[in-house]
N, C-alpha and C positions, 0 to 999 in steps of 0.2 A: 258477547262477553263470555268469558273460559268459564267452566264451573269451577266450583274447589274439592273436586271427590278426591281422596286420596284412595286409590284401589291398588291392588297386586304389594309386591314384595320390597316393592321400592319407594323413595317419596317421589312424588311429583309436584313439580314446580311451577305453575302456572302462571298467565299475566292474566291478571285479574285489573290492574290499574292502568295500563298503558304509560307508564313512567316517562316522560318525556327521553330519547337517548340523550340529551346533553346531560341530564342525571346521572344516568347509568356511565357514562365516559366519565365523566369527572368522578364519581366511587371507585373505578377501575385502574385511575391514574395515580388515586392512592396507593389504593393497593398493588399495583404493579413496581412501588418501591419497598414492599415485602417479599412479591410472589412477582418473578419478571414473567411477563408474556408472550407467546409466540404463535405465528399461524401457519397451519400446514394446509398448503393448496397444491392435489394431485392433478395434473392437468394433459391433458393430451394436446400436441400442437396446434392441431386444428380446431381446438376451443376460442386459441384464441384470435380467432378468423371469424366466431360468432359474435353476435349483439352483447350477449350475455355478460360474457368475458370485458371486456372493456367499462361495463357497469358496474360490474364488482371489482375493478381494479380499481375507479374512481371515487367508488365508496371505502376499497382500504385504504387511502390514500389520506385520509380526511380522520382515520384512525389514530388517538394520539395513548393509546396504551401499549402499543406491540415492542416488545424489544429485538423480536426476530420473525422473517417472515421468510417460509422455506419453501421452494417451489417446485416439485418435483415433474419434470418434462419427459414427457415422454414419444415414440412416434416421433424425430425432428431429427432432421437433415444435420449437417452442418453450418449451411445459410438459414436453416431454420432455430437454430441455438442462439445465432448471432440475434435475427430479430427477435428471437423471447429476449435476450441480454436487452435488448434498446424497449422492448415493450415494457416491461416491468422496471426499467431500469428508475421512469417516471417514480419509482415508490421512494416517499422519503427516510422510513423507517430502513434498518440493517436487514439486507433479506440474499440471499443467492437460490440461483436454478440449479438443480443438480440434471444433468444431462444424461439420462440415464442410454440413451443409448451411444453416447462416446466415447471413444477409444479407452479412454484411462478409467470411468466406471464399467466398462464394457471389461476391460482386462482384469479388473478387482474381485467381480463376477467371476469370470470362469475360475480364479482360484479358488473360489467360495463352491463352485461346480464340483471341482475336481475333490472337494472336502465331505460334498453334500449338505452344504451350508446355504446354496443360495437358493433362492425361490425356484420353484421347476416351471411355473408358467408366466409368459408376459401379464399384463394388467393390472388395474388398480390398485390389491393387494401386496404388488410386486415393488411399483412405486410409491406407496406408504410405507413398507417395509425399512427401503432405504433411507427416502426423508427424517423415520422417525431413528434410526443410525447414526445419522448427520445432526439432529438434534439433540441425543445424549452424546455423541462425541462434544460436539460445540459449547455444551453447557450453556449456555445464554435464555433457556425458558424453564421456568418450572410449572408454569401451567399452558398447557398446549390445547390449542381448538384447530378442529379439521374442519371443512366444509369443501362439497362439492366444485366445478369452476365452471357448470353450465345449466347455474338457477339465475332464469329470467327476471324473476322478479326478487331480487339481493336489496336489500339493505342493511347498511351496518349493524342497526339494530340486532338481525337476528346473532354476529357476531355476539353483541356486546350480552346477550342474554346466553350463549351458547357455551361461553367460559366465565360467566359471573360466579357461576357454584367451584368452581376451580380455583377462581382469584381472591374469592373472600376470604381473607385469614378466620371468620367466626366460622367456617364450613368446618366441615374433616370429611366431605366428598373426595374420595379419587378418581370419579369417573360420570361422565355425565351422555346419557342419552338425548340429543334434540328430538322434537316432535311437531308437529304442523299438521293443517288438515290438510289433503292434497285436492285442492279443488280450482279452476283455474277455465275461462273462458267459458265459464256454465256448464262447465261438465265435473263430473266425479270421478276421477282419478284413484291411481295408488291400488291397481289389479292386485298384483303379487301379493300385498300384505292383505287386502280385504279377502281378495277370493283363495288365496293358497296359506297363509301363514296360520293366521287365528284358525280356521276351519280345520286345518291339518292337527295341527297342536289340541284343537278338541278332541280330533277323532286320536288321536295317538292317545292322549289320557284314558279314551273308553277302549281302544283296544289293548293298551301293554299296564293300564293301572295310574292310579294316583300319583305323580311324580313333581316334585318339590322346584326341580328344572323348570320342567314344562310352566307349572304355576306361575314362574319366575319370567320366563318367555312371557307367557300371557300375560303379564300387566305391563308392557312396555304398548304406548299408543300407537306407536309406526319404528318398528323392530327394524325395518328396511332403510333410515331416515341415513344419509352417507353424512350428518352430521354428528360431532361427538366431540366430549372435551375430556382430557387427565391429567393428570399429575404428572410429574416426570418420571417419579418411582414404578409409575405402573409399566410404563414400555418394557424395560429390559425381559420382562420372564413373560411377556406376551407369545403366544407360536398362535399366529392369523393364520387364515386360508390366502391361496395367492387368485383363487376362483373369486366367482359371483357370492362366496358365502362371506365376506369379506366383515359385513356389519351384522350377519348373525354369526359368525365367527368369534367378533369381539365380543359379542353380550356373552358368550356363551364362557370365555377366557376370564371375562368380569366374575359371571358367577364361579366361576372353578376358585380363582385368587381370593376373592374378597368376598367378606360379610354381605348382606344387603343392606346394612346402617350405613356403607362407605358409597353408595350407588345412588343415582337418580335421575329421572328428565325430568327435563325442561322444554316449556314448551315456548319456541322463537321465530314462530312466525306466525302472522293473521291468514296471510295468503302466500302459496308455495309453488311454481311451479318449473319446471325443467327439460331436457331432452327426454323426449318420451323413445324407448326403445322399441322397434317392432315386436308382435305375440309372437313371429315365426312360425306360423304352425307345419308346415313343409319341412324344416330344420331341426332338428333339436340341440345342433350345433348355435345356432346363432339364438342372439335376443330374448327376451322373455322363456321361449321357451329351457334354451340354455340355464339360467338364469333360476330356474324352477328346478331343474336338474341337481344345481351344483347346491340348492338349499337343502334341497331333500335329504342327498347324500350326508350332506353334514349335520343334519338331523339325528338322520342313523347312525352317522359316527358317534354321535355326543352321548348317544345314547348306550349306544354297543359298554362305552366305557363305563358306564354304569351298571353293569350288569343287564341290560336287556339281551336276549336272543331273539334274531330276525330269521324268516323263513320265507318262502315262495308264497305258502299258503297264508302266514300273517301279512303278506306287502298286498294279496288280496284281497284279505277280511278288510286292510287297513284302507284300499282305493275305494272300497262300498261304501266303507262310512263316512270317509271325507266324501264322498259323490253328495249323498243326503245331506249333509251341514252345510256343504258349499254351493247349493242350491238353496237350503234356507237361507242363510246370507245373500244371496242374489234378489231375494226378498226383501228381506230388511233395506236394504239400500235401494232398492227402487222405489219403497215407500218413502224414505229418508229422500232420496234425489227429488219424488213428486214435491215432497211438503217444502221441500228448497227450493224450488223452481229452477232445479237443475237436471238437463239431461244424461241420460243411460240408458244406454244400449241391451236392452234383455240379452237380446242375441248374441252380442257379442261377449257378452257375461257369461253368458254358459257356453258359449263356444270356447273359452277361458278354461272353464271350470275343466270341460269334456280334454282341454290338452292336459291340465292340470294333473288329472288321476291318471292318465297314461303315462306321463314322468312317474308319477310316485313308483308307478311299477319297473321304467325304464331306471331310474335310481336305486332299486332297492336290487335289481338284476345287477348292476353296476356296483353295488358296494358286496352283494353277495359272491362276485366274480373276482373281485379283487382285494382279498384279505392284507395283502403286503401293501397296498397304494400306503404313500404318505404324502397326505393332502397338505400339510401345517408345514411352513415355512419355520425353521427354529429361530427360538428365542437368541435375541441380541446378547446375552449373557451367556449362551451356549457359546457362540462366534468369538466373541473373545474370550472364551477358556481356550479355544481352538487356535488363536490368533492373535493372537494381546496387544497386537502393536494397531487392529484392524481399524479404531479410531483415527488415529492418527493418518493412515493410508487414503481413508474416503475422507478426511477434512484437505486433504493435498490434493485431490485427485478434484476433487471440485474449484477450490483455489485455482490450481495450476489452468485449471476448461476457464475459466471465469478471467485471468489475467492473459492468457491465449488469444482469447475470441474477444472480449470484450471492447 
């Protein structure tokens, strides 16, 4: 059973009762005729060629609060559009694919290019961008939830807990962080966040000072979680990363915009587990280690803007001290893992840790190298000052793929 601590800047929301979900769906069906609902799933083609996918298509399917469900494709053919069209087509709830690599969002793009409006890199960031375009163009959701589309172990459940703070008219949340423990076929999981996130975020407090941010960062349970629910009000003046920093991106846009009374997780799920990405250690291009890279940078970005000054010399007081914190946590968790009777790897814990602090420096050379980069995707309210009619263009351009191909 969850405890009930309420720690860090935000509340958190715990299942302390295990609510049956036919409870939780029937509160939601009410309220879904105050606040309509909608689900955003980022999906690469080839997800849904796994187990996974087809799980959680079966479990939305069974959903009776969505008023819209949006499905943003990515990586797909032309005969791969047509089969997402017949795969999903199974849903009973109103939902369309946007086909991000299609001629017609394909051409809507490079105008948005030639403006400097559109995303500068492919990936997840890039097709939630859109999605969440498509769904204040569309208007049909005022409480939106994201989830992943290659968690193994999916039940509805964690939907219906992951936009409950969203959909309840007694709330005044706009934004809501999921949380889970990442633990899955007796092992401990969730590298990034145990061995690189909290340990960094400590040593950054001891090396550039107390910061209210940082604090903020800290009390979130799993910062990395690609779960999240909002308002509708919140998207438009969001600028995401189009990289790996995609979900400390948003926490970080959360804390710029809004209070922390307007904030919070929840936690939705008992057991959580997913596509695991390789460490990379050879690349820093690819996987994990990538992935480490593009957090760190937006670290330092978030920070820069706060007045901090980075230097050569502070990105190596700053890899020391993460080295020491992020070997003490290699401890705690292997004590944690014994008393579970779950497996972990020492070795490959600090073989982690050891790429770990070689980004932080390969990142802080990289953000010191490039003053001009603009990492942030602009806000959807930017795009149409720039473009006014840009609604209406991407609600056509997805229709017309959709009546085309279908």
């Amino acid at each position: 059973m969850a405890d009930f601590h309420q720690g860090g800047s935000v509340a958190t929301l715990h299942n302390l009762t295990q609510r049956p979900i036919e409870e939780l769906e029937a509160e939601l069906l009410k309220f879904s005729k105050e606040r309509p609902m909608g689900l955003l799933l980022p999906s690469l083609f080839s997800e849904l060629e796994t187990d996974a996918m087809p799980k959680i298509l079966a479990e939305v399917k069974q959903v009776p609060y969505l008023n819209q469900i949006v499905i943003g494709l990515d990586r797909a053919t032309e005969d791969q559009y047509r089969e997402a069209l017949k795969f999903f087509g199974e849903l009973p709830q109103h939902h369309r694919v946007l086909w991000n690599d299609g001629p017609r969002l394909r051409a809507l793009d490079a105008e948005l290019q030639k403006q400097g409006l559109a995303p500068e890199e492919e990936g997840k960031g890039r097709n939630v961008w859109y999605c969440l375009g498509y769904m204040l163009a569309t208007d049909r959701a005022e409480a939106i939830a994201l989830h992943d589309c290659d968690i193994t172990t999916y039940d509805r459940s964690l939907l219906a807990r992951l936009i409950y703070p969203m959909a309840n008219p007694q709330f005044s949340y706009q934004f809501a962080k999921g949380y889970y423990p990442r633990i899955a076929n007796g092992s401990l999981n969730g590298r990034v966040t145990r061995l690189l996130i909290t340990p960094l975020i400590r040593s950054l407090e001891q090396v550039t000072g107390e910061s209210e941010y940082l604090t903020y960062l800290d009390g979130f349970r799993y910062p990395l979680a690609g779960e999240f629910s909002f308002r509708k009000g919140v998207i438009p003046d969001i600028r995401m990363p189009s990289d790996w920093g995609l979900e400390m991106g948003t926490l970080s846009e959360m804390f710029r915009n809004y209070a922390n009374n307007k904030l919070c997780q929840v936690d939705i799920a008992e057991v959580y587990d997913h596509k695991h990405q390789d460490i990379s250690l050879e690349d820093q291009a690819k996987g994990l280690s990538k992935m480490s890279i593009d957090i760190c940078k937006l670290l330092f970005r978030k920070m820069a803007v706060m007045g901090h000054v980075f230097s050569e010399e502070m990105f190596r007081t700053l890899k020391a001290s993460y080295f020491r914190n992020a070997l003490d946590f290699v401890e705690r968790y292997k004590n944690d893992a014994i008393m579970n009777g779950l497996d972990l790897d020492v070795h490959k814990e600090e073989e982690a840790v050891e790429l770990f602090a070689e980004n932080i420096i390969a990142a802080g050379k990289a953000f010191l190298s490039s003053p001009h980069e603009k990492p942030f995707i602009p806000s959807w309210s930017r795009v149409r000052s720039a473009i006014p009619d840009v609604y209406d263009r991407l609600i056509d351009a997805v229709e017309e793929d959709q009546k085309e191909f279908s």
